[in-house]
Every structure is written in C-alpha cells, then in structure tokens.
Residue, then its C-alpha position, 0 to 999 in steps of 0.5 A: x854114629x861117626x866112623x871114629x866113635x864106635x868102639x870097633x874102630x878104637x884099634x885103628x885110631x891107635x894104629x894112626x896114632x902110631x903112625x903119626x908118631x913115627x915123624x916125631x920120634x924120628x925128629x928127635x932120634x936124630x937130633x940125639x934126643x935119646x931120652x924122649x926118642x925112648x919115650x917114643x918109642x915106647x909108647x909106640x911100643x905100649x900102643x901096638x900092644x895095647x891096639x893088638x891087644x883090642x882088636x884080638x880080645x873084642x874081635x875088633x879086627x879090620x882089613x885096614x887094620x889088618x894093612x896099617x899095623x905092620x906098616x906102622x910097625x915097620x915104619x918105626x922100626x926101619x926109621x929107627x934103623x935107618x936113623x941110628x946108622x945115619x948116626x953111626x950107631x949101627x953098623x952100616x952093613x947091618x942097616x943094608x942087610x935089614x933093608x935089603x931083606x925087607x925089599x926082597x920079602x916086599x918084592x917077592x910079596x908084590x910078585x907072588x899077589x900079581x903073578x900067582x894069586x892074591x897073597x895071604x901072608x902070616x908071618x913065620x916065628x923067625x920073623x917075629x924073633x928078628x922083629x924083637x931082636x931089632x926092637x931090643x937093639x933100638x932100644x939098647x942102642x938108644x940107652x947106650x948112646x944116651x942114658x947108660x952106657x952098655x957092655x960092648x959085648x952086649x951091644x955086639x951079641x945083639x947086632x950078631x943075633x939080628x943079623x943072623x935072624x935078618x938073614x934066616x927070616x928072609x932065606x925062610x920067607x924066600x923058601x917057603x913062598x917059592x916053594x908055594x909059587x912052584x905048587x901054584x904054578x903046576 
C-alpha cells in the first residue's frame, strides 16, 4: 500500500497541507485581502485541530509528525506577524519582540541538542497561552482592518498580553533548559 493511503499517515498530509497553505494566505494578507486571508487562516486553524486531533485520538503519531506540526504552526503564525507589521498593523517592537523570543528559544534549543545531549522539548503552559494569544490578535487584527472595526482598547489589551506572554514564555524557556544545562553538565 502507497505511503499516502494508509490511514496512519492522514495526520501528515494534513500537516503538508497546512504548510502549503501558508504562501497563500501569506499572499492575500498582504495584498489586504483580509476576508479570504480569514479564511485561511482558519481553516489552517481547523486542520491543526483536526491533525492533532487523529494523531492523538488513533495513536496516529509520527516523528515527522512530531517535527512538521510546530513547524507549520509557527510558520502560519510568524508569517502572520511578520506580514501585519509589514502592514503596520502590529507594532514594530511587538513584531521584534515575538521574533527575537523565537531565535533565542530556537538558538538555545540547537545548543542544549549539540552541546548537551539530544533535545526532548514539551512545551511549557506559558508558551501555549502566548500561542493563543497571537492567534486571537492575528485574527483580531485581521477583522479589524478588514471586516469590523474593533475597540481600540480590545485591540491594545491584546498586544499587552502577548507581549508580556512573549517575554515570560521566553524568560520560562531560558530558565528552565539552563537550569537542565548546569544539571547536565555536573
């Protein structure tokens, strides 16, 4: 039976479709097309649901499962971030602080894997609350500026909360893998 016809591997597929549709939604984000940019990104939304939802319920799992879903999470999400404050729609220090987290995490995740020994990363609570937090200001920012505008208040109380989730998620990550580090290296 052919790689993509066993059921095992529909999780995947979903993943690659996802990934795919990044370009897409990317493309019409900044060419303002904020509805069908919604669209996109909800059904990238409903497909990360739907893939995690296969893999854990059917014990579909996979290592490259394991690898692609965050990536195309993170793909989506920093695409979307990186386009709204192309567009001036996020503020720029917002956009460098959600990026400059991510290099730290991703740099310090590289060095613990070659320098310490082979990297088994969960991801912490904080992290998953800054991960919502950035899907509901995309999505808010994306029906702001083209669908309904929004409460500015609403608009700013969200920026706030990512970004003080951006920079506890990334302090919480820092601490806890030097702390392993020190313990691994004694």
């Amino acid at each position: 039976m052919s790689l993509l016809l066993k059921a095992r591997h529909i999780p995947n597929l979903i993943t690659g479709l996802r990934i795919l549709l990044v370009a897409p939604f990317l493309w019409v984000l900044l060419r303002e097309r904020y509805d069908l940019a919604l669209v996109l990104f909800v059904i990238a939304g409903v497909s990360d649901a739907l893939d995690g939802f296969l893999a854990k319920y059917y014990g579909w799992t996979s290592e490259i499962g394991g690898i692609l879903d965050p990536i195309a999470d993170k793909l989506l999400l920093m695409g979307a971030i990186l386009a709204l404050g192309w567009l001036n729609e996020l503020p720029s220090w917002l956009v460098a602080l959600v990026v400059l987290r991510d290099l730290i995490i991703i740099g310090g995740a590289i060095s613990y894997h070659f320098l310490i020994e082979r990297l088994a990363a969960a991801p912490l609570m904080i992290s998953k609350l800054n991960t919502l937090l950035q899907l509901i200001l995309v999505c808010a920012v994306i029906i702001h500026y083209g669908m309904a505008t929004l409460p500015s208040e609403l608009l700013n109380a969200l920026i706030d909360l990512t970004a003080l989730t951006t920079i506890w998620s990334g302090t919480a990550y820092v601490w806890q893998w030097s702390a392993r580090a020190r313990t691994r290296v004694r």
